[in-house]
BATORFI-542101 format. One line per 8 residues: number of its first residue (from 1); their letters; for each residue x, y, z of C-alpha. Coordinates in pm, 1 decimal, decimal comma. Each point is the difference from the previous one (the first is absolute). Layout:
BATORFI-542101
NUM) A) X Y Z ~ ...
//
This chain:
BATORFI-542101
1) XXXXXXXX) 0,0 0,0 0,0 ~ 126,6 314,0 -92,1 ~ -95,7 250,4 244,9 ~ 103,7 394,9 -35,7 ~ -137,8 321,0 173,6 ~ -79,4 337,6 -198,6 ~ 26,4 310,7 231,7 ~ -155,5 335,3 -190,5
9) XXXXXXXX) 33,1 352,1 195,5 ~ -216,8 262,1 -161,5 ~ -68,8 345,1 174,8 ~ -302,3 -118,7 198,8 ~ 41,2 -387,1 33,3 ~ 241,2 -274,2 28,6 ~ -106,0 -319,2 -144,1 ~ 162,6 -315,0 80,0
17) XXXXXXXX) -87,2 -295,7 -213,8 ~ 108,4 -380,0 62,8 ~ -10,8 -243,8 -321,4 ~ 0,9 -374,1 -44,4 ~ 137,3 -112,7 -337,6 ~ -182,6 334,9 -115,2 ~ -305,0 -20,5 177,3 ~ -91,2 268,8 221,4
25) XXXXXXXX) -52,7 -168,9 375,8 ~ 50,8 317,7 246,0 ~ 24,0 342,8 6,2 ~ 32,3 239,3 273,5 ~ -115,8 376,8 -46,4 ~ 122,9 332,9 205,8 ~ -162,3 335,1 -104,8 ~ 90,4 208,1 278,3
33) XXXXXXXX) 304,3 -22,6 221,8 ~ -55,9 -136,2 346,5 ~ -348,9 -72,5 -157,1 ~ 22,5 -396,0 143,7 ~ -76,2 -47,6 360,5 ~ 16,8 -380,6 26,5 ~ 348,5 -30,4 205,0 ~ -4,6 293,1 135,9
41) XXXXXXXX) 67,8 -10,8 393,3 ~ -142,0 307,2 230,9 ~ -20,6 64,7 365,3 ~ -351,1 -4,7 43,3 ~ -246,5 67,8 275,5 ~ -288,0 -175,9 105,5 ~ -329,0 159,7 -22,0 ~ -291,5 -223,8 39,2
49) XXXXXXXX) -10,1 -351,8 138,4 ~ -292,2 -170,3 -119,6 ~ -58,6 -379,5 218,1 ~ -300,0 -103,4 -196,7 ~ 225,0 -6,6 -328,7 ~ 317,3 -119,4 131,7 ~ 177,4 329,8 -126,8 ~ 99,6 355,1 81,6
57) XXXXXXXX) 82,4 327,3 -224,7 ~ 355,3 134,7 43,8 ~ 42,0 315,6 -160,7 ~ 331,0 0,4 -203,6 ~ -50,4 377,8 -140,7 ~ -193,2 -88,7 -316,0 ~ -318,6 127,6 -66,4 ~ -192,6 -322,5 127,4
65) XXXXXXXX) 120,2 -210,7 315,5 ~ 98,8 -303,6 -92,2 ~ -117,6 -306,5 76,2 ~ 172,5 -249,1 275,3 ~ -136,0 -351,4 12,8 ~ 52,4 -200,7 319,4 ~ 160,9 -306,4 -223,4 ~ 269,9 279,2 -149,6
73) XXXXXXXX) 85,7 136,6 363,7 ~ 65,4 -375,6 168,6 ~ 350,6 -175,7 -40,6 ~ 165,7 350,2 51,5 ~ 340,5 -26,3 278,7 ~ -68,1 335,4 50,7 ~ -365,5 34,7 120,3 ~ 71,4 -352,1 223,8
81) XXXXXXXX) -160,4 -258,4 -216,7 ~ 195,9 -262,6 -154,1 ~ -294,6 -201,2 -140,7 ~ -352,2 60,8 -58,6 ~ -184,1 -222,1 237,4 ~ 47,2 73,7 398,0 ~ 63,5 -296,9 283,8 ~ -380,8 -77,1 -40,5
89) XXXXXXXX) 12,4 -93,4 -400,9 ~ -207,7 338,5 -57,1 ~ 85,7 298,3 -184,5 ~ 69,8 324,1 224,6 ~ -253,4 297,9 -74,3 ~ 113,0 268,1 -181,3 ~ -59,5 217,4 361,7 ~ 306,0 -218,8 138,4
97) XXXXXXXX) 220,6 105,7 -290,8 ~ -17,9 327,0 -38,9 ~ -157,4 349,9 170,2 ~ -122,7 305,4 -133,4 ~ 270,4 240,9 -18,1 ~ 257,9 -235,5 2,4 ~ 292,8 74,3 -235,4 ~ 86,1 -317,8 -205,0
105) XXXXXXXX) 244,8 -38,8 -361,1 ~ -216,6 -179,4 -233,7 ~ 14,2 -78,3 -413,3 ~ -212,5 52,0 -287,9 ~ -73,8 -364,1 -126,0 ~ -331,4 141,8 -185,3 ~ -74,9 306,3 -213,4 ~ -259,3 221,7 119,2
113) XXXXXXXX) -284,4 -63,9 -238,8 ~ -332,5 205,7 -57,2 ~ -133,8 116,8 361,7 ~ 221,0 -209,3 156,0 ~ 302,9 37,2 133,1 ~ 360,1 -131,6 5,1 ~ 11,5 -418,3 115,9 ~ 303,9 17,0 257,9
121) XXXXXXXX) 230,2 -276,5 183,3 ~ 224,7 32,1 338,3 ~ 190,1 -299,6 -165,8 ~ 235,6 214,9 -184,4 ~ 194,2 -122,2 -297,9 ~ 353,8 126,6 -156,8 ~ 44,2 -150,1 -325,7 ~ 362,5 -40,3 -105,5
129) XXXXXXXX) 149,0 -187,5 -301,3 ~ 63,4 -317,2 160,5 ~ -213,4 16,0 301,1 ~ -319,2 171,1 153,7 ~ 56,7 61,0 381,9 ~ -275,0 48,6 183,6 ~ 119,7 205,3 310,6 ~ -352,4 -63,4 189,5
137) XXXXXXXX) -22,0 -342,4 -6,0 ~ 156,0 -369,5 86,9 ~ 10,8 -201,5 -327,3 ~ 243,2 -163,8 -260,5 ~ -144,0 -50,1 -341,4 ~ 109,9 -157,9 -316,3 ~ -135,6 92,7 -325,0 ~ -222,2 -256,2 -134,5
145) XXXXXXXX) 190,5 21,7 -374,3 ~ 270,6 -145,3 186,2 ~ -67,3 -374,4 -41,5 ~ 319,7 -174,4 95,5 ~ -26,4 -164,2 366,9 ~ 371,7 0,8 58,2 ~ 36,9 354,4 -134,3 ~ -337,7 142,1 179,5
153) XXXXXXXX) 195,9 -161,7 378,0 ~ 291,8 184,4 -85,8 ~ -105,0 310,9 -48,1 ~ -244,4 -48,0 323,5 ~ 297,5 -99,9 203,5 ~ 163,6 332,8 -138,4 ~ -287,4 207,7 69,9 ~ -31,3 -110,0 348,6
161) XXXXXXXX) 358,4 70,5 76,3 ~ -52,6 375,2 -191,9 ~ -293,5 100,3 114,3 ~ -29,9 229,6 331,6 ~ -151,5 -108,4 339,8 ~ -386,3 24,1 -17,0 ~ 10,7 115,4 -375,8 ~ -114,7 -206,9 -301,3
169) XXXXXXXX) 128,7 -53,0 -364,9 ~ -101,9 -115,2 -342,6 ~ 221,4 -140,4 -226,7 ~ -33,6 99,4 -383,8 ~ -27,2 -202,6 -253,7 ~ 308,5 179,7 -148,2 ~ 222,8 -140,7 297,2 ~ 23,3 -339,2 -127,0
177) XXXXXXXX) 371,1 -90,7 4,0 ~ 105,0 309,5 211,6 ~ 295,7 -15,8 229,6 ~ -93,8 100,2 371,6 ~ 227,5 316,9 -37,2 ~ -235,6 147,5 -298,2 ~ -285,0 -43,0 241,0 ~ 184,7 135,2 284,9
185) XXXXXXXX) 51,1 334,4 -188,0 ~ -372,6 -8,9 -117,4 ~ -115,2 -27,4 306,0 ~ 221,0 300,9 170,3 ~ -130,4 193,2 -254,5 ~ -343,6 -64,3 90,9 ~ 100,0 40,4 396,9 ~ 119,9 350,5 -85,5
193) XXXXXXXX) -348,3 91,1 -164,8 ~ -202,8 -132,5 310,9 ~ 263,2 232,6 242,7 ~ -82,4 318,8 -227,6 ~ -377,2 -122,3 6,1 ~ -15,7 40,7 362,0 ~ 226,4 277,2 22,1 ~ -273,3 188,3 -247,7
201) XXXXXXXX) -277,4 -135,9 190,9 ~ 168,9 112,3 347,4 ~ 113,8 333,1 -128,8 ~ -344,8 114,6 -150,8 ~ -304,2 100,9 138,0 ~ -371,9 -105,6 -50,9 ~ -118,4 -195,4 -323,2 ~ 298,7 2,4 -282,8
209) XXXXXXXX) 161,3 -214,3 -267,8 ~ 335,4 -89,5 144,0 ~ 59,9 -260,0 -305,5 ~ -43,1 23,9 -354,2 ~ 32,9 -322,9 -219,4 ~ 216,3 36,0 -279,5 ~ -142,1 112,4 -380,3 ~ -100,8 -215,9 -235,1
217) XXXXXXXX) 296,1 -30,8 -211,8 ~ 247,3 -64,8 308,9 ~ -303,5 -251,2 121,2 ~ 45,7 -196,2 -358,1 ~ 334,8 -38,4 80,1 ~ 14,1 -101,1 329,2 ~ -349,3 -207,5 -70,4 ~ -28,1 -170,6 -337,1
225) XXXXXXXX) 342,2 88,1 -143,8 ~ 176,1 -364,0 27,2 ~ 228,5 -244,0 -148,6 ~ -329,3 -150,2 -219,1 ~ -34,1 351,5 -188,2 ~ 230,2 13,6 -276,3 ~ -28,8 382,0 -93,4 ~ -147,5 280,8 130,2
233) XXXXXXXX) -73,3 273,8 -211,8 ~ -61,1 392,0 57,5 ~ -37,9 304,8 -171,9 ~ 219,2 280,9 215,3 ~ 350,8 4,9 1,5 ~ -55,1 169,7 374,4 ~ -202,1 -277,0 129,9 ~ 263,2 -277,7 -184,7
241) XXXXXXXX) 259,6 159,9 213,9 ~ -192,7 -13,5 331,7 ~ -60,7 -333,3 -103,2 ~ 368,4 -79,5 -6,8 ~ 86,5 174,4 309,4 ~ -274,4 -194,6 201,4 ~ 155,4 -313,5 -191,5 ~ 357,1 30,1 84,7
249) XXXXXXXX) -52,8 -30,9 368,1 ~ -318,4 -289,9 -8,6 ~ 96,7 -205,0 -333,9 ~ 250,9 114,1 -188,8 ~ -12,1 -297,1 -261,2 ~ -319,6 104,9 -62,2 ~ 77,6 355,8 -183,2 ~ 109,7 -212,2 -346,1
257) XXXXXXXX) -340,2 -39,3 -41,8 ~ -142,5 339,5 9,5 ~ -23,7 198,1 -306,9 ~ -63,0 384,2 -96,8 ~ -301,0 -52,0 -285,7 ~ 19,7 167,9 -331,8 ~ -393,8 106,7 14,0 ~ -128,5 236,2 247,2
265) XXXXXXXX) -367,4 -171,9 -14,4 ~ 177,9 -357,1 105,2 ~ -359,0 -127,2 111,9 ~ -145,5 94,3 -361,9 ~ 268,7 -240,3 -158,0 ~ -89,7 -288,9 210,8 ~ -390,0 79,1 -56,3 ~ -0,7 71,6 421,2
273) XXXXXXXX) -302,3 260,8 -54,3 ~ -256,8 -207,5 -201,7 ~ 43,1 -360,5 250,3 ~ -83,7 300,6 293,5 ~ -316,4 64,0 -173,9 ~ -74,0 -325,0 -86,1 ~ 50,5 -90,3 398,0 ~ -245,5 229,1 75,2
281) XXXXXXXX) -261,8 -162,2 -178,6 ~ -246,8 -231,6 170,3 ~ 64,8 -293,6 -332,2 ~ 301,0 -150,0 -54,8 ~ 16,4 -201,3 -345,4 ~ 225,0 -330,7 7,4 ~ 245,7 -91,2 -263,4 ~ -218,0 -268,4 -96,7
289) XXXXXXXX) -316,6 235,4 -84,5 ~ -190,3 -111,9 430,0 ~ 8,1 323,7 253,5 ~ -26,2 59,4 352,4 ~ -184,2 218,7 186,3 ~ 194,0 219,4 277,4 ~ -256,7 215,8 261,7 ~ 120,8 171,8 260,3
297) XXXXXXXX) -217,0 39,4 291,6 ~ 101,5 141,1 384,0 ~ -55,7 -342,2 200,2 ~ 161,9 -250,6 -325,9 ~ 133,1 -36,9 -312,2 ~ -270,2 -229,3 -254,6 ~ 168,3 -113,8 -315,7 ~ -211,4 -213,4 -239,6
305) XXXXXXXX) 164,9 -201,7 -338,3 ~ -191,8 -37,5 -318,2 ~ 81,9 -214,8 -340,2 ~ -103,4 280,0 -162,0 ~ 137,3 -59,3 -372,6 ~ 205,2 -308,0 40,1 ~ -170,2 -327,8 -99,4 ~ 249,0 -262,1 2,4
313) XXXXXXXX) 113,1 -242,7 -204,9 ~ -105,5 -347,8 192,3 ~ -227,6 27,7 247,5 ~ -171,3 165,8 254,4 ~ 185,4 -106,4 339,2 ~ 359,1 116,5 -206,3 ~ -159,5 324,1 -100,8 ~ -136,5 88,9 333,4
321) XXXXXXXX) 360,4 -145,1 153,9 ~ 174,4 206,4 -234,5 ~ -208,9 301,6 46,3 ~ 51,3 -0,5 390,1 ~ 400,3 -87,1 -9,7 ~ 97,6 337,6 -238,3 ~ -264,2 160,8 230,3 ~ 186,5 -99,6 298,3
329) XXXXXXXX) 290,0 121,7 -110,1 ~ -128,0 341,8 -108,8 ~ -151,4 57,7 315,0 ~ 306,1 0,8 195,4 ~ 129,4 252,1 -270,9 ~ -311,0 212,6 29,4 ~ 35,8 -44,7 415,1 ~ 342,7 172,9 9,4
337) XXXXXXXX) -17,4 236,8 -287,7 ~ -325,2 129,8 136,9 ~ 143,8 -29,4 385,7 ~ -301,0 -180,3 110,9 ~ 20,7 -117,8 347,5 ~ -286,2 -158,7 272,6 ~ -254,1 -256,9 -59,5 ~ 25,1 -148,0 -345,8
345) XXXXXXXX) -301,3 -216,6 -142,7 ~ 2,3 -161,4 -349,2 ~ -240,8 -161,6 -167,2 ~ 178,4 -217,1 -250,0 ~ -235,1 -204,5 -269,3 ~ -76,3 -321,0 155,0 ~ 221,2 -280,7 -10,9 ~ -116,9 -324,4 69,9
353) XXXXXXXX) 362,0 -185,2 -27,3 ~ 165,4 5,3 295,1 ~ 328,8 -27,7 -162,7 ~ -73,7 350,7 -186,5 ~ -99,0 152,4 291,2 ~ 342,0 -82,3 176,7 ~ 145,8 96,5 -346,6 ~ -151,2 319,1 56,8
361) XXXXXXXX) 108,7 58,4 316,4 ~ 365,1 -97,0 -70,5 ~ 30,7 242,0 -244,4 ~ -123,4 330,2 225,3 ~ 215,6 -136,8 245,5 ~ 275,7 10,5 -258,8 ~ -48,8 382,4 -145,2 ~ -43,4 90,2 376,4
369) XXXXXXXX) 386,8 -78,6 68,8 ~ 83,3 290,9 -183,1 ~ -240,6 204,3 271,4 ~ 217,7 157,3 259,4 ~ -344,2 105,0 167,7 ~ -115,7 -288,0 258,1 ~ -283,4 -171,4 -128,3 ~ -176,9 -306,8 79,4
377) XXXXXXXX) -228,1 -234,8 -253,8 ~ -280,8 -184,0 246,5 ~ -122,9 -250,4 -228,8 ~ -306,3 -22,3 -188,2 ~ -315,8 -27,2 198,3 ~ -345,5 -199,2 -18,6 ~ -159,6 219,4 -257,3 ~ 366,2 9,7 -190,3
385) XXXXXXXX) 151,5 338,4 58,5 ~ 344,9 42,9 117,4 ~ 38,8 173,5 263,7 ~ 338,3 237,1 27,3 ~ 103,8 249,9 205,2 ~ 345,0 205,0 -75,5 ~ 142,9 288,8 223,8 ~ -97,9 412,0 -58,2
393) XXXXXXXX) 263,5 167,6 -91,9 ~ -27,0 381,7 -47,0 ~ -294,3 129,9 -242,8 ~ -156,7 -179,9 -249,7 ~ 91,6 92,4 -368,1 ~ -381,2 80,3 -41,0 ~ 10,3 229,6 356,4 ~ 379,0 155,0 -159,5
401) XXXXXXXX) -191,4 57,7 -372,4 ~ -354,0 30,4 61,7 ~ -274,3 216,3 209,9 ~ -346,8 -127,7 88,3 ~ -280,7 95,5 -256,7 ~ -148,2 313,7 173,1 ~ -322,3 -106,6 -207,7 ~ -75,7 -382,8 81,5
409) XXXXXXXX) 250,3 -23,6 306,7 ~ 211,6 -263,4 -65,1 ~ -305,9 -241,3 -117,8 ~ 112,9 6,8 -376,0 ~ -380,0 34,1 -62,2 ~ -245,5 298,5 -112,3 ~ -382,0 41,4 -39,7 ~ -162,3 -141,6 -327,4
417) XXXXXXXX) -129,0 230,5 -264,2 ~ -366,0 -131,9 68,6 ~ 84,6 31,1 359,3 ~ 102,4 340,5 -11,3 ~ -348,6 86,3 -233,7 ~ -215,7 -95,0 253,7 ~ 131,6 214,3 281,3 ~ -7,7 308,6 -251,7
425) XXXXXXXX) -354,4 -113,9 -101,1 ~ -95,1 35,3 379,0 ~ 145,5 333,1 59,2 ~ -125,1 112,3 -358,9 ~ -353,9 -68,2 187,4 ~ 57,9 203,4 298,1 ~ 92,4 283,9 -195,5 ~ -322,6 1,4 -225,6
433) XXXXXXXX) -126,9 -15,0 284,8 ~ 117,8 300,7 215,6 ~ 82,7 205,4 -286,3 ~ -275,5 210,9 -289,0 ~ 309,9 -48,8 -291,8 ~ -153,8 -277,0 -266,4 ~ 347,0 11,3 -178,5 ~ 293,9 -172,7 169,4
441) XXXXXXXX) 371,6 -41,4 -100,5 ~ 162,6 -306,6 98,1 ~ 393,7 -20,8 -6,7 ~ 162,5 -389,5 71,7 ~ 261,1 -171,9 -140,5 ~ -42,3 -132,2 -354,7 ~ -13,4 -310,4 94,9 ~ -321,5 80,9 224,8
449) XXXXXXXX) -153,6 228,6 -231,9 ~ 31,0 -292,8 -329,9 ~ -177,8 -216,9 284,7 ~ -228,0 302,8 16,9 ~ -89,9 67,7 -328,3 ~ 42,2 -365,2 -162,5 ~ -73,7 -149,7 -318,3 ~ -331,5 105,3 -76,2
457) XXXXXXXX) 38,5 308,6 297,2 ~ -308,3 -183,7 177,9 ~ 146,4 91,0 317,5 ~ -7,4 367,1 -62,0 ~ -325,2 17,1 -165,0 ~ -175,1 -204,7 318,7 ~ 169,0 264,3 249,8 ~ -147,9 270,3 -219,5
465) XXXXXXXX) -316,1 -161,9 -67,6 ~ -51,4 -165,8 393,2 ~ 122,0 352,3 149,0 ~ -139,0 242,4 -259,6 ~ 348,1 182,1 -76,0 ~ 219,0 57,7 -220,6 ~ 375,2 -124,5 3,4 ~ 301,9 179,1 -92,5
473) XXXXXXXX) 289,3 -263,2 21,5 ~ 412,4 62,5 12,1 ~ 243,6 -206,4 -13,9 ~ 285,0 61,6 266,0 ~ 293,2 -277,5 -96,8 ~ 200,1 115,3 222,7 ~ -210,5 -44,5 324,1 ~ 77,3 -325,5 183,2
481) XXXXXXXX) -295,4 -217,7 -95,1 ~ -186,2 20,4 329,8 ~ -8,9 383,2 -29,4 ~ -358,2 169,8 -150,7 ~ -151,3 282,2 32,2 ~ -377,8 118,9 -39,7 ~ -71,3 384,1 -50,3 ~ -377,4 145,4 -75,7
489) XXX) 37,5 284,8 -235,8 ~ -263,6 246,7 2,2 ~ -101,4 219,2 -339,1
//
């Protein structure tokens, strides 16, 4: 697999795309600086504590508190819980954890989204190239892309000699055959972050960001720039030599592989642009001529597949089969490039070979190896869905690209023509009725008013005849289709 990464910087947005063999998988987007508040670590104070949801608001200096679940304030060294149950195998209440007015570091985990606000943790995480220490908690982790037993004990035992009393650490995939001094360094590094942290936090009064995660190019870099990427493109020379810099002291056998392009519109070459509108779309045609369905909704993700155009060539079992295995692997695709995370439900056409089903399976779990996201397949249930879930990570590329309809409010659905004739057909009769004007002008949409006026114009003719007026109709194309407007004109 030939994997590369295309970095663009334009005047009001970096772009950062990641390809497979050509095919567009990822891509991270930054329009403002400091516009990304997933990472971000503030000293924060509490506001509200709320028992009967298991939660409090800590105010962090944004314009909405944020949001402090009971689960995300538990396993923290520095609040006195090392675990979330207590002695009696129950959870603590939120009361026991934390007090109104208390001052406590926390970390954006979730974007603030709509009316609500920021999702925040007291388990804080400090991402560095080889390892994430977690400062605030007790834990040694190994990436599951590690598979090797004998390697994954190694690096354990390293970690546990590394790591600092009551702190925890994740290993990175990208530490796989590491020497204990690399990790060493990588983990002073970190150390020397969490000292300046609290130094901030200590130093500073009231609500305030004391940390700031880094930008989205230095993020690609420290994140998704790896040994499996074989190039990595971008379009300014200044950016190429940050990139160096930041690669001479993390990976300097890496900077062979980075590359000034010749085009300023790099995304336009690779055809970036047109697979970000196509992601935005609810279909999704397959290769072989089936689609999927992709809707988003706030409690899950539903995603249906459809043979559409493909027929086969032997039967039905192999084209249903081979329907659902190119699905399955286009769904994972579609998952990442579209950065959907939560509960995942698909409804794949109905197997009834076991063996395909497993076949099925095999091959999501395949494409999902490529996921550095943590996600889990369930299996497929009674009525044969499969069941999914797969970590949130930062905004959605719908939430980054898109706004809510300010007309049909997210339901992707508007009032019918014949719908819409009716209630003007109402009010048309309470006007007769309060007003002496027999002519009327009616302005609607053209769609409305060609329901209106018809083939024959029977509609029009039984208003005037039933309400003994006379219409004057205009056409307003530009109105949003639910819009009308009845005025009585007097002569």
């Amino acid at each position: 697999m030939f994997k590369e990464i295309l970095v663009q910087i334009d005047d009001e947005e970096t772009k950062v795309a990641v390809l497979e063999d050509g095919q567009l998988v990822e891509i991270y987007l930054e329009r403002a600086p400091n516009s990304r508040l997933v990472g971000n670590i503030y000293k924060g104070i509490v506001r509200n504590v709320l028992p009967g949801m298991q939660a409090a608001f800590v105010d962090i200096g944004l314009e909405k508190n944020s949001f402090l679940y009971v689960e995300d304030a538990l396993a923290n060294t520095l609040l006195g819980y090392d675990n979330s149950e207590n002695k009696e195998g129950t959870r603590p209440n939120i009361c026991d954890v934390v007090k109104v007015g208390q001052e406590i570091i926390v970390q954006i985990e979730k974007e603030p989204v709509g009316t609500k606000g920021a999702r925040v943790t007291t388990q804080i995480t400090l991402p560095g190239r080889m390892l994430v220490l977690m400062p605030t908690a007790d834990y040694i982790g190994i990436s599951r892309r590690i598979e090797d037993e004998e390697e994954r004990e190694r690096l354990r035992t390293i970690a546990e000699e590394i790591r600092p009393d009551h702190m925890g650490v994740i290993v990175r995939t990208v530490a796989e055959g590491v020497q204990k001094e690399e990790l060493q360094q990588d983990i002073n590094s970190l150390l020397k972050i969490w000292e300046r942290i609290q130094q901030r936090g200590n130093r500073k009064a009231g609500a305030t960001l004391i940390h700031r995660d880094l930008e989205l190019v230095q993020r690609t870099l420290r994140d998704v720039f790896n040994e499996d990427v074989k190039k990595l493109s971008v379009n300014s020379r200044t950016i190429l030599e940050q990139i160096i810099e930041f690669l001479d002291v993390s990976e300097p056998e890496l900077k062979s592989r980075v590359v000034l392009s010749d085009t300023q519109n790099l995304l336009a070459r690779y055809a970036v642009d047109q697979e970000l509108e196509r992601a935005l779309k609810r279909k999704v045609w397959l290769k072989s001529g089936g689609y999927i369905i992709i809707d988003q909704t706030e409690a899950l993700t539903a995603i249906d597949v459809n043979t559409g155009k493909f027929v086969g060539s032997t039967d039905l079992a192999d084209t249903v089969f081979k329907t659902n295995r190119e699905a399955a692997r286009e769904i994972i695709r579609q998952l990442r490039l579209r950065n959907i995370g939560g509960i995942i439900i698909i409804d794949f056409i109905d197997m009834h070979v076991e063996e395909h089903k497993e076949q099925v399976l095999k091959a999501m779990e395949e494409e999902l190896k490529k996921d550095k996201v943590k996600t889990h397949i369930l299996g497929i249930t009674s009525l044969g869905l499969v069941e999914m879930t797969r970590k949130k990570v930062g905004q959605s590329l719908t939430s980054t690209l898109e706004r809510t309809c300010p007309y049909c409010e997210g339901k992707g659905r508007i009032l019918s023509e014949d719908t819409i004739y009716l209630a003007l057909r109402k009010e048309l009769l309470e006007a007769v009725k309060l007003k002496t004007a027999k002519v009327f002008m009616i302005e609607a949409h053209s769609q409305v008013i060609e329901f209106l006026v018809g083939e024959e114009g029977e509609k029009r003719r039984e208003l005037e005849e039933n309400f003994n007026i006379r219409l004057i109709i205009k056409e307003r194309s530009d109105w949003h289709i639910n819009k009308y407007n009845i005025t009585p004109l007097y002569t």
